[in-house]
C-alpha positions as CSV (number, residue, x, y, z in Angstrom):
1,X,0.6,19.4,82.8
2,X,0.2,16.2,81.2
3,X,3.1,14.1,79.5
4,X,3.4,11.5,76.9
5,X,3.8,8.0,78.7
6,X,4.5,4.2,77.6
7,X,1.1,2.6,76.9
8,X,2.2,-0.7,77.9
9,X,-1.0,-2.3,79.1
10,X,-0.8,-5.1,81.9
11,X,-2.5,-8.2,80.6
12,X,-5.5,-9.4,81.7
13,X,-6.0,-13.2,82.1
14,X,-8.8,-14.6,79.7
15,X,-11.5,-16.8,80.1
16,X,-12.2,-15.8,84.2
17,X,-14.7,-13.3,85.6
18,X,-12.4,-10.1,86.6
19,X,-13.6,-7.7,89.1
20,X,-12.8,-3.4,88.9
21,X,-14.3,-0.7,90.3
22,X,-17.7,-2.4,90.8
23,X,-18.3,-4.2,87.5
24,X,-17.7,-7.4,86.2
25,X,-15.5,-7.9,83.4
26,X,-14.6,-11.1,81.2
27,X,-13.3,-11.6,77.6
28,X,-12.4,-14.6,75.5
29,X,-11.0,-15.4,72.7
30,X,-13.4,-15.9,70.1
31,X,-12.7,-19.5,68.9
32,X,-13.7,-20.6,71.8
33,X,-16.7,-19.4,72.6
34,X,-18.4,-21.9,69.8
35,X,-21.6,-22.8,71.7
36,X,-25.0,-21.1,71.5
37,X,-26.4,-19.6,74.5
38,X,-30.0,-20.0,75.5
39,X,-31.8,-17.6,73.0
40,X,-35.2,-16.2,73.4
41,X,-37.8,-15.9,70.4
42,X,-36.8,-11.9,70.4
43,X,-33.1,-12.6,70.2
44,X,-33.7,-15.0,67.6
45,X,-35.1,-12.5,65.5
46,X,-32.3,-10.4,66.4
47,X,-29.7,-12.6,65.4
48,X,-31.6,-13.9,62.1
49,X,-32.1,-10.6,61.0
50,X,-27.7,-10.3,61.1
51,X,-25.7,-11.0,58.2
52,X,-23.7,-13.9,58.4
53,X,-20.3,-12.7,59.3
54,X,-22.0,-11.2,62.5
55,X,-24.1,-13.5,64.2
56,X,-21.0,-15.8,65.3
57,X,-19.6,-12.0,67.1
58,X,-22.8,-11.7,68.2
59,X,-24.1,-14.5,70.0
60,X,-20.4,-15.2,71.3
61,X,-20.7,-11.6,73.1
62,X,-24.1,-12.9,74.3
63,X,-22.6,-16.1,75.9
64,X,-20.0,-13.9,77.9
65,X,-22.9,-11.4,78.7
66,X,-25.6,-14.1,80.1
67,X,-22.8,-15.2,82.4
68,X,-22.1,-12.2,83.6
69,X,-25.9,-11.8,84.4
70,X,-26.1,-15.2,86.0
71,X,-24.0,-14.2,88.6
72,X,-25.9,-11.3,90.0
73,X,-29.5,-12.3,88.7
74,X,-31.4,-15.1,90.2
75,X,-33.2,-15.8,87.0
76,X,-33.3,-19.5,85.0
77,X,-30.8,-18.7,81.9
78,X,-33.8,-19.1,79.6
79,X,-35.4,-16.2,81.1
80,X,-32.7,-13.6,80.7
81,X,-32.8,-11.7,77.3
82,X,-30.4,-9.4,76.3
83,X,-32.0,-7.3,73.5
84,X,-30.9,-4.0,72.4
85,X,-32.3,-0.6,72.4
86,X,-33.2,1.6,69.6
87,X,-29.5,3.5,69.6
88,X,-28.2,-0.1,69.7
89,X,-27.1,-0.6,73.0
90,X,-27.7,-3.6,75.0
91,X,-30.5,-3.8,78.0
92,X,-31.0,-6.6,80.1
93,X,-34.7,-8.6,80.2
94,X,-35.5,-10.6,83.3
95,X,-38.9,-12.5,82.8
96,X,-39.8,-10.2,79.8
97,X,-39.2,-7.1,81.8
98,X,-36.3,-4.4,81.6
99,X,-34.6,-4.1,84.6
100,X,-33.2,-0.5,85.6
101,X,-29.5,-2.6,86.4
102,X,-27.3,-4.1,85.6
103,X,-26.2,-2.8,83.3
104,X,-23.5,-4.3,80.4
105,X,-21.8,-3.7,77.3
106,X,-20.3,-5.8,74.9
107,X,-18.0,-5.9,72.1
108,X,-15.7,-8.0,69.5
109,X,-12.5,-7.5,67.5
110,X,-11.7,-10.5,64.4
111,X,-10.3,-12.6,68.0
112,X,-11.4,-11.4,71.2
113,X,-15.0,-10.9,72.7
114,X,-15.4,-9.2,75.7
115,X,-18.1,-8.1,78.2
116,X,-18.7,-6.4,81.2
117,X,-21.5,-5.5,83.6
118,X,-21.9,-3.2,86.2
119,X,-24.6,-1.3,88.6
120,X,-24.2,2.0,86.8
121,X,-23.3,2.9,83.0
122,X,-21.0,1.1,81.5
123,X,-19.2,0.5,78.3
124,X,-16.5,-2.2,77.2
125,X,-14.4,-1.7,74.1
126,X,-11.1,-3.9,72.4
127,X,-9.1,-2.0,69.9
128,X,-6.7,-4.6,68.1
129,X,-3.2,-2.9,68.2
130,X,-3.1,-3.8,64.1
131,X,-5.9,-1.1,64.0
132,X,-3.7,1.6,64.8
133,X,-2.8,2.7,61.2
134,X,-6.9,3.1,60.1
135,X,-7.0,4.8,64.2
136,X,-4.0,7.0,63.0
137,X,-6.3,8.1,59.9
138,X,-9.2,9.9,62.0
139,X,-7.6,10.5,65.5
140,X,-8.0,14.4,64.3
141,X,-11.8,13.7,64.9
142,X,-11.5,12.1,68.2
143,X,-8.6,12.9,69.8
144,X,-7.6,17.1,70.7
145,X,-4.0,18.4,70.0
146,X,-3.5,17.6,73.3
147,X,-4.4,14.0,73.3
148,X,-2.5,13.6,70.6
149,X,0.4,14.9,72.4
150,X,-0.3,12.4,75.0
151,X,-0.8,9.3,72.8
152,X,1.5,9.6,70.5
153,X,1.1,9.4,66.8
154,X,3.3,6.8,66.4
155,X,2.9,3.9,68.7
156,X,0.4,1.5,68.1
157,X,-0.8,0.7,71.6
158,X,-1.3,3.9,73.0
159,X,-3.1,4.6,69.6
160,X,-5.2,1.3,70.4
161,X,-5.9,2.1,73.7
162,X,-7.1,5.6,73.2
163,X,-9.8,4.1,70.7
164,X,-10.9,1.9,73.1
165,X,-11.2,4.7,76.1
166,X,-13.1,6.6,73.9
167,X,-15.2,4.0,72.3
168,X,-15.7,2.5,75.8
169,X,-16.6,5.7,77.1
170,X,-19.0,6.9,74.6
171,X,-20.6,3.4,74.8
172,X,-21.0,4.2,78.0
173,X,-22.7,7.7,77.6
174,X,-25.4,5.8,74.8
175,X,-23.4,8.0,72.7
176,X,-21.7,7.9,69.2
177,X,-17.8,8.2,68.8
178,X,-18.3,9.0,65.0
179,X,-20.3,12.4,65.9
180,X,-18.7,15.4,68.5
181,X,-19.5,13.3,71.6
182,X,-15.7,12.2,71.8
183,X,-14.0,15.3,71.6
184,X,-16.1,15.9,75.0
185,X,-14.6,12.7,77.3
186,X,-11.0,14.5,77.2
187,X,-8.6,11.4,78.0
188,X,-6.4,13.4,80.8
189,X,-4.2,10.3,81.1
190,X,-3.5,7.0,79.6
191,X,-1.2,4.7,81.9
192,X,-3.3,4.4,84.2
193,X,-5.7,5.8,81.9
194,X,-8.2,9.3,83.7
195,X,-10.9,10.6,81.7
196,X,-12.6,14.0,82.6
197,X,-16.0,14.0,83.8
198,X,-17.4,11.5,86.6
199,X,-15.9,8.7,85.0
200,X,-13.7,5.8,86.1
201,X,-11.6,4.0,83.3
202,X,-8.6,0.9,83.2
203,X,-7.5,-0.6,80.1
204,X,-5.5,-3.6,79.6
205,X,-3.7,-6.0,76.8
206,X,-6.0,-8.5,76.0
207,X,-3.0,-10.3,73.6
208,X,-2.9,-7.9,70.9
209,X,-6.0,-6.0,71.6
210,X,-6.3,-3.0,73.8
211,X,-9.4,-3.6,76.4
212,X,-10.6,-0.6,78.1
213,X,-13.5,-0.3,80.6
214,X,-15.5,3.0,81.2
215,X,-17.8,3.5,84.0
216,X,-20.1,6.8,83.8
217,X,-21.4,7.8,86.8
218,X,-18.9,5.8,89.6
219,X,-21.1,6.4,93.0
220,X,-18.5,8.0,95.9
């Protein structure tokens, strides 16, 4: 039977490569990840075709993602594209070509960026704990009666972090977590967080974000 717990996240240090479960995680804050990655003609047509108030998110999560690509790619940083799919999700380009792995995921609250990369699905997600009232307001859609049992309507964390383990996970699955695909990744526990299915999952405080990690289909 599961019980509510304290969703106090450990923090995670920002700025370095961390390593969990096989994948390669890193986030930033966003002020500081000013400089513009090497872009190829494709992702410069991605980018120009943004409204303003996203292409500073989006080349920031680019930045983190390219050097999390460098490290397990021997490719110059001018030949690595990451471009995304039809659904929206990010694939990695090597030379022009898709490669099969790794694979990453990316994403951005108003101060964080974060990415991560791994050899199997992955997804990435920050939920800013000041989000919890608007996560509040449709956690009947994602969340069961139980799961909401075990998060707790009222604290702000837990509330966070069970966004993020869902968004993470459904990012994850090339799913949606606005259709039914949430209410199928039942979140069995949250500190240390277990989803069901063959997934593997960790969140942590990123300051006052929530950062959860998701992998799919953990080999073993």
């Amino acid at each position: 039977m599961t019980t509510a717990v304290d969703a106090v996240f450990r923090p995670i240090a920002a700025g370095r490569v961390h390593r969990w479960g096989g994948a390669r995680l890193i986030v930033a804050p966003a002020r500081e990840l000013r400089r513009v990655p090497p872009l190829s003609p494709a992702e410069r047509r991605v980018l120009g075709a943004l409204p303003a108030w996203r292409q500073a998110e989006w080349t920031a999560g680019r930045l983190l993602a390219k050097r999390l690509v460098g490290e397990v790619v021997s490719a110059p940083a001018d030949g690595v594209e990451i471009l995304p799919r039809d659904d929206g999700s990010p694939r990695v380009l090597v030379g022009g070509r898709p490669v099969p792995a790794p694979h990453v995921s990316i994403s951005h609250t108003a101060g964080y960026v974060a990415a991560a990369l791994a050899p199997e699905p992955v997804g990435v997600d920050l939920c800013a704990f000041a989000s919890a009232d608007a996560v509040r307001r449709v956690a009947d859609h994602f969340l069961s009666p139980e799961e909401l049992t075990l998060v707790g309507g009222e604290r702000p964390a837990a509330l966070a972090g069970a966004w993020a383990l869902k968004e993470a996970a459904v990012k994850a699955d090339r799913s949606g977590v606005f259709g039914a695909a949430p209410r199928g990744i039942p979140i069995l526990g949250l500190r240390p967080p277990v989803l069901g299915g063959r997934r593997r999952a960790m969140v942590w405080r990123a300051d006052d974000a929530a950062l959860a990690l998701v992998l799919a289909h953990p080999g073993g």
